[in-house]
N, C-alpha and C positions, 0 to 999 in steps of 0.2 A: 534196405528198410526192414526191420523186424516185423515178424509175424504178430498181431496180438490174439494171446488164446483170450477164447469167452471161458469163461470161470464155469459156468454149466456144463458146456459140452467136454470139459475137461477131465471131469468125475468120471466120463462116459469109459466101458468098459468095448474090447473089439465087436462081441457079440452087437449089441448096445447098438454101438457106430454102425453096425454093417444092417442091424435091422430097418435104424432109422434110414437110412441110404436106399436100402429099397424101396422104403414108402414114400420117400423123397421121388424116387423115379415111377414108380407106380402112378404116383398122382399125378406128376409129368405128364405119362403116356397116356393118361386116362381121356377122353374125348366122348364127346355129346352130336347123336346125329341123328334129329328130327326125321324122322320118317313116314307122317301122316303126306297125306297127299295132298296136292299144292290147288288150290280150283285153277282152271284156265284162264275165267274173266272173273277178274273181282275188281276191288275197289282199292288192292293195294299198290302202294307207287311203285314203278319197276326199280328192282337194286342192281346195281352193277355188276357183273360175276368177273373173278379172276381171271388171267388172259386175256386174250384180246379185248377193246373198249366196246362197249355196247355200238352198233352201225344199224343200218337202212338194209334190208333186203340187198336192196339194188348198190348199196355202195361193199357189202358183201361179195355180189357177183363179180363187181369192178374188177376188187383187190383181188380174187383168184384169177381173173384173166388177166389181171396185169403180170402175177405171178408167171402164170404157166409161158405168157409172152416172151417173158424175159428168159427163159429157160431155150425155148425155142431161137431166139435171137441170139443167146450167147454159144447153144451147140453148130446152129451156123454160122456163126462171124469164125469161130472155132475151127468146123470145118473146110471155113475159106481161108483160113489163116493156114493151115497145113498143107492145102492144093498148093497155093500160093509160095509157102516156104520150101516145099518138095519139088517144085517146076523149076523152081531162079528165078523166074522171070514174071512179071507183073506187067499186062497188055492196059492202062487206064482206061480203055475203051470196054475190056470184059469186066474189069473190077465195076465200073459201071455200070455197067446191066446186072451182076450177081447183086449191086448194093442197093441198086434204085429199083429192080424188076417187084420184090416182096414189100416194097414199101408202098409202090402202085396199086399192089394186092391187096396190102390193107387199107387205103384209102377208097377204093372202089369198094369194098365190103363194108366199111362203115358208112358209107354213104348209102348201102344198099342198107342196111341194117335199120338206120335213121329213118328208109321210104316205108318201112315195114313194119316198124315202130308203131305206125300211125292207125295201120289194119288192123292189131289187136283187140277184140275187146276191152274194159276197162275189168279187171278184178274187183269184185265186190263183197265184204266180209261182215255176214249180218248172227248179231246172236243177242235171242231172245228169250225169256222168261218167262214162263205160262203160255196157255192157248192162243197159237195165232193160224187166222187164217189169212192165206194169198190165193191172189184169183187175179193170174192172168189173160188179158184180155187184148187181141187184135181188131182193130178196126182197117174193113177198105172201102176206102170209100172214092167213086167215082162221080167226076161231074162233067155234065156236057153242055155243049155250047147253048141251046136253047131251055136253061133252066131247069134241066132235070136233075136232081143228087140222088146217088143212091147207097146208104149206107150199108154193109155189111156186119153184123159182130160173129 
């Protein structure tokens, strides 16, 4: 299929061609990058950034310990596959305790994990605008069998 020349750019002289070609790329490379600073809390809706998809703290943590798990699981199946291929011989009773031994480990830790879970405090994330005061306050307060209360603050 033939080329079609454009009748303008045709006149154009080398110099001409090569100048327009770099402003051609100039404009290209050219880029725009806000640099005022972002406020923390405002009122604007969150955007989605490049890479990974926006997550949960906590589905954040997940996905790197699910990561490093696997890493862990594949350098020992790894290293059990070498023992295993170096010896000849394969005992199903050992290959059983090296397969079943670290899965009891991590089932016993998340079960421990899940009881501990529950001890935490609750995180609390307060942000506010103008004069505020708090004033935290304990009460103890005891009462006894014959109608007495006695409040502490």
């Amino acid at each position: 299929m033939p080329t079609e020349i454009n009748p303008v750019n045709a006149a154009m002289t080398a110099a001409e061609a090569e100048a327009e070609a770099r402003k051609i790329i100039a404009d290209f490379a050219t880029s725009f990058r806000d640099t005022s600073p972002v406020p923390v809390v405002g009122s604007a809706p969150p955007v989605a950034q490049p890479g990974r998809p926006p997550m949960s703290a906590r589905a954040v943590d997940d996905c790197a310990r699910m990561l490093c798990a696997s890493g862990v699981i594949a350098a020992t199946g790894g290293a059990t596959t070498a023992v295993l291929w170096a010896s000849g011989y394969a005992d199903p009773i050992v290959v059983a305790l090296v397969f079943g031994a670290p899965a009891v480990l991590v089932l016993a830790l998340s079960r421990l994990v899940r009881r501990a879970k529950d001890v935490l405090p609750a995180e609390h994330h307060h942000h506010y605008q103008g004069p505020v005061y708090q004033r935290h306050k304990t009460v103890n307060s005891a009462s006894r069998l014959w109608g007495k209360t006695t409040n502490n603050l």
